[in-house]
TIVOGU-934847 format. One line per field, with one value per residue: x, y, z of N, C-alpha, C in turn; residue in three letters. Coordinates in nm, 4 decimals, decimal comma, padded with zeros to 6 digits, m for minus. Each point is the difference from the previous one (the first is absolute). Example, Ala and Ser with C-alpha at 12.3 -4.5 7.8 and 13.67 -1.06 7.14 Angstrom:
BEGIN
n.X <- (01,3190;m00,0350)
n.Y <- (m00,5690;00,1050)
n.Z <- (00,7800;m00,0720)
ca.X <- (m00,0890;00,0820)
ca.Y <- (00,1190;00,1190)
ca.Z <- (00,0000;00,0060)
c.X <- (00,0900;m00,0770)
c.Y <- (00,1200;00,1090)
c.Z <- (00,0000;00,0730)
residuo <- (ALA;SER)
END
This chain:
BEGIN
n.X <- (09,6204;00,0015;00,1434;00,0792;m00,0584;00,0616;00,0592;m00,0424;00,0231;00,1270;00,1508;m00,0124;00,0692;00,0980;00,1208;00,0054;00,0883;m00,0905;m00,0913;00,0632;00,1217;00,0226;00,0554;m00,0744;00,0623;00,0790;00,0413;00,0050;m00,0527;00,0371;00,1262;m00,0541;m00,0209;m00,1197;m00,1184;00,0401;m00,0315;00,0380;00,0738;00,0654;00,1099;m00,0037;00,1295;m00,0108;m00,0234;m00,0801;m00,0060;m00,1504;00,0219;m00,0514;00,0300;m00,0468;00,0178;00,0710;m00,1067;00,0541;m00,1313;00,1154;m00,0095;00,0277;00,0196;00,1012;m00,0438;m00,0552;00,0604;00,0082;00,0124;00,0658;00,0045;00,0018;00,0572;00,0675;m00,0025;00,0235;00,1002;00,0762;00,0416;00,0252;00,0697;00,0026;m00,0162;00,0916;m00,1125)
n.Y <- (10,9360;00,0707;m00,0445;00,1021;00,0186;m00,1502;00,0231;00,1271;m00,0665;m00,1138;00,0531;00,1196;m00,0743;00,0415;m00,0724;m00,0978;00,0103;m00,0911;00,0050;00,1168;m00,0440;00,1336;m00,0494;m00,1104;m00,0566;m00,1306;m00,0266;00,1446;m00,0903;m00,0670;00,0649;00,0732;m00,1930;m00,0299;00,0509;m00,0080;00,1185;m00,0209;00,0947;m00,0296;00,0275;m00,0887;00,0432;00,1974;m00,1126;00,1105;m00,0738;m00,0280;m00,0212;m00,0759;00,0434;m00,1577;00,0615;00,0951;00,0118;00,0331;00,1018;00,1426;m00,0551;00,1358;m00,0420;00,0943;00,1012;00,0569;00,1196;00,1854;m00,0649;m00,0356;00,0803;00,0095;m00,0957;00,0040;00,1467;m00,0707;m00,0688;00,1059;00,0479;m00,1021;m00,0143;00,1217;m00,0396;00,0411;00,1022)
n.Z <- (09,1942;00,0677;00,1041;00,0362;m00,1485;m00,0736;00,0909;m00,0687;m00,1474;m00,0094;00,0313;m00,0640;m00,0449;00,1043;m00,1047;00,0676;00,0043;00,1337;m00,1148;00,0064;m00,0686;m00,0238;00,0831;m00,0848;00,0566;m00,0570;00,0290;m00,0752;m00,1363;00,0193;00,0429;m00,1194;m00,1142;00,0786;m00,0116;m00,1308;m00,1188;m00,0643;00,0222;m00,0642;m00,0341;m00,1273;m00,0509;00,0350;00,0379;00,0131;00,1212;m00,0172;00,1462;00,0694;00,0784;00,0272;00,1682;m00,0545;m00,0721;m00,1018;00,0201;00,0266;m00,1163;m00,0165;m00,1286;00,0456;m00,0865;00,1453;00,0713;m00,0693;m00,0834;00,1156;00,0585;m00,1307;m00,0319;00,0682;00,0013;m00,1565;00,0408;00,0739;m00,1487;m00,1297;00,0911;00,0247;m00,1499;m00,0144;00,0235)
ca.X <- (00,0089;00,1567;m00,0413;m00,0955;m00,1072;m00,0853;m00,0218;m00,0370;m00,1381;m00,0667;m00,0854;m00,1710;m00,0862;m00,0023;00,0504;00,1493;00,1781;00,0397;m00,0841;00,1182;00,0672;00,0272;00,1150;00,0910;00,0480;m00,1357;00,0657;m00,0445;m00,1085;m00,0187;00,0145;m00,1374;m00,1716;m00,0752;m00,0968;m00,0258;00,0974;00,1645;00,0734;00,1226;00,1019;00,1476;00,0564;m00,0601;m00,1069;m00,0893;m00,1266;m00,1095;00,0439;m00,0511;00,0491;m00,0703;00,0270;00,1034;m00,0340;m00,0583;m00,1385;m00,0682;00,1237;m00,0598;00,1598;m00,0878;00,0971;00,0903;m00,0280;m00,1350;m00,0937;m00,0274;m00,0205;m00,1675;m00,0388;m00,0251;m00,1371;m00,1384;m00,0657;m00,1125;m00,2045;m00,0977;m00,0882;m00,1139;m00,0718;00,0352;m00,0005)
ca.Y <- (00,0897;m00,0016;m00,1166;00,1030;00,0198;m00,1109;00,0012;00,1644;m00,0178;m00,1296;00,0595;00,0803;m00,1431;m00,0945;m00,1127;m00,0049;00,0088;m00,1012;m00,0812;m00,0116;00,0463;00,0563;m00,0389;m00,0513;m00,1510;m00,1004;m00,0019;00,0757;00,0122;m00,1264;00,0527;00,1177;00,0018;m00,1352;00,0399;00,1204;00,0278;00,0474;00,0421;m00,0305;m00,0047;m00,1229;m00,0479;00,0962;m00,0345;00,0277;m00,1176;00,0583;m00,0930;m00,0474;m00,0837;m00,0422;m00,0907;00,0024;m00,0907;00,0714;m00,0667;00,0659;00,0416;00,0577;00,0716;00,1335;00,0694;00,0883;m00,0703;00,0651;m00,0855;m00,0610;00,1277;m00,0116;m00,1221;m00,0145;00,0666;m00,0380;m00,1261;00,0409;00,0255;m00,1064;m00,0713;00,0762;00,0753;00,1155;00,0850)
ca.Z <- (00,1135;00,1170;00,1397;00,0547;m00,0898;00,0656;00,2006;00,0405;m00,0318;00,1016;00,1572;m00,0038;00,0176;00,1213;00,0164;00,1135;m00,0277;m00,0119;m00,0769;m00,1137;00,0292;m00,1564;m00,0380;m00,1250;00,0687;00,1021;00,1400;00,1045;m00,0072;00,0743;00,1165;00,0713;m00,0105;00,0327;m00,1947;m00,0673;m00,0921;m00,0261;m00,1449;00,0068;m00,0911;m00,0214;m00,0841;m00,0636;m00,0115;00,1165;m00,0274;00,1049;00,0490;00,0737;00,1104;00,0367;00,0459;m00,0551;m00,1071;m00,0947;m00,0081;m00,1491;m00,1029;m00,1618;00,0163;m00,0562;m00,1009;m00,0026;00,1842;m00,0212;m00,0672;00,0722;00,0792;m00,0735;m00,0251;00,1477;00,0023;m00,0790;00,0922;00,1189;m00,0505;00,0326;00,1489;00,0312;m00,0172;m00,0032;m00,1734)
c.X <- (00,1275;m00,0565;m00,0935;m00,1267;m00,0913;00,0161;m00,0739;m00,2018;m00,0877;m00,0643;m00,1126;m00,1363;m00,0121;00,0277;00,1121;00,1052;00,0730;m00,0255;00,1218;00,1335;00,1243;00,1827;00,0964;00,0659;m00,0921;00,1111;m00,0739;m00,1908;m00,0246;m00,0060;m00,1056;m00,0860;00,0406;m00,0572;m00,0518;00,0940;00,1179;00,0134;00,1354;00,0748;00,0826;00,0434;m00,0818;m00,1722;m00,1180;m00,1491;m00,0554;m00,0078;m00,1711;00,0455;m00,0709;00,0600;00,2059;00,0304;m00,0298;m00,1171;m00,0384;00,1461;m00,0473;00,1471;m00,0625;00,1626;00,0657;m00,0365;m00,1697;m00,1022;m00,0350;m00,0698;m00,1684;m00,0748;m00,0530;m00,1048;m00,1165;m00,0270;m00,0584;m00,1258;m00,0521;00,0190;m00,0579;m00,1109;m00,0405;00,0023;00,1141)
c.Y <- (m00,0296;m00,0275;00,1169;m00,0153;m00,0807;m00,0117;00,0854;m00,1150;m00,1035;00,0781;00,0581;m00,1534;m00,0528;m00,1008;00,0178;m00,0357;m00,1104;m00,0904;m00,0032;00,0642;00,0287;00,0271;00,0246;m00,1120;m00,0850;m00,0426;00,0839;00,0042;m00,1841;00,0770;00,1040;00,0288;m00,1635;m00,0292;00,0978;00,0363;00,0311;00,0726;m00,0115;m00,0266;m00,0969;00,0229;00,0851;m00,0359;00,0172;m00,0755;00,0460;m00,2300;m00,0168;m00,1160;m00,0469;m00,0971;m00,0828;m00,1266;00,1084;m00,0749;00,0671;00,1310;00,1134;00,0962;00,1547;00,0369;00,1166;00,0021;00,0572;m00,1199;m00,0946;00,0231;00,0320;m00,1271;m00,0465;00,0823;m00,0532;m00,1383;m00,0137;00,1222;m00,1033;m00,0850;00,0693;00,1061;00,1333;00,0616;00,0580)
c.Z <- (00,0764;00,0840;00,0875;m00,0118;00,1098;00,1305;m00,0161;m00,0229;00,1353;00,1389;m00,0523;m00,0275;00,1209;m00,0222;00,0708;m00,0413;00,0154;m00,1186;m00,1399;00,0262;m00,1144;00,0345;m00,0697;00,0242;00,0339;00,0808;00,1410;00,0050;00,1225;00,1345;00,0519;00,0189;00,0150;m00,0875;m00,0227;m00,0948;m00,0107;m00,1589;m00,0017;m00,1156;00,0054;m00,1123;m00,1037;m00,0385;00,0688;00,0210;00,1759;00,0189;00,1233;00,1111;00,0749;00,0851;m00,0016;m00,1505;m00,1047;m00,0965;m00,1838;m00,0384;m00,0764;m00,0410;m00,1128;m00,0737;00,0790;00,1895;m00,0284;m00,0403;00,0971;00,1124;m00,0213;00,0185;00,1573;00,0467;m00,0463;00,0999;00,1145;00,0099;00,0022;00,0901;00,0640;m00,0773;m00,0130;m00,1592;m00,0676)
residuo <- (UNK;UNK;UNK;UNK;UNK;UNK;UNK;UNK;UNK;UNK;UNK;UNK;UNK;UNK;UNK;UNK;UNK;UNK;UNK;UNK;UNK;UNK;UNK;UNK;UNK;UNK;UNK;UNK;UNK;UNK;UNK;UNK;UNK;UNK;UNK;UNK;UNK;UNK;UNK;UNK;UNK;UNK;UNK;UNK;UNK;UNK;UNK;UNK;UNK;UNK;UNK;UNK;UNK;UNK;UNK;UNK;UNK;UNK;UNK;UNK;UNK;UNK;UNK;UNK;UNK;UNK;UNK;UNK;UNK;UNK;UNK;UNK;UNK;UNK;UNK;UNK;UNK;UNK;UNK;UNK;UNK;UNK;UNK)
END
């Protein structure tokens, strides 16, 4: 999915904006989130990041930003449970 895609889906979830932040930088991902996700790009490499506390807590590197974009959706289904 596209970044759109996924803000358009989270909000109709009522997850807050503060909880991730799709970027693409971790630079700008330290600076916008306290905790919470990150997507972000190094080195053409697109990886869904967890910031914990300015400590990276969780790594998943994806094949493309879309693939990532997904991947992040499927994780905050399962913390909430969501069908």
């Amino acid at each position: 999915m596209t970044k759109n895609e996924l803000i358009h889906k989270l909000d109709e979830k009522n997850i807050h904006r503060k909880l991730y932040n799709l970027d693409g930088s971790l630079e700008l991902c330290f600076k916008g989130v306290y905790e919470g996700y990150c997507v972000i790009e190094e080195k053409g490499i697109w990886k869904i990041i967890y910031n914990s506390r300015g400590k990276i807590s969780y790594s998943m590197d994806c094949d493309s930003e879309d693939v990532a974009y997904d991947e992040l959706y499927k994780e905050f289904a399962f913390q909430h449970n969501w069908q």
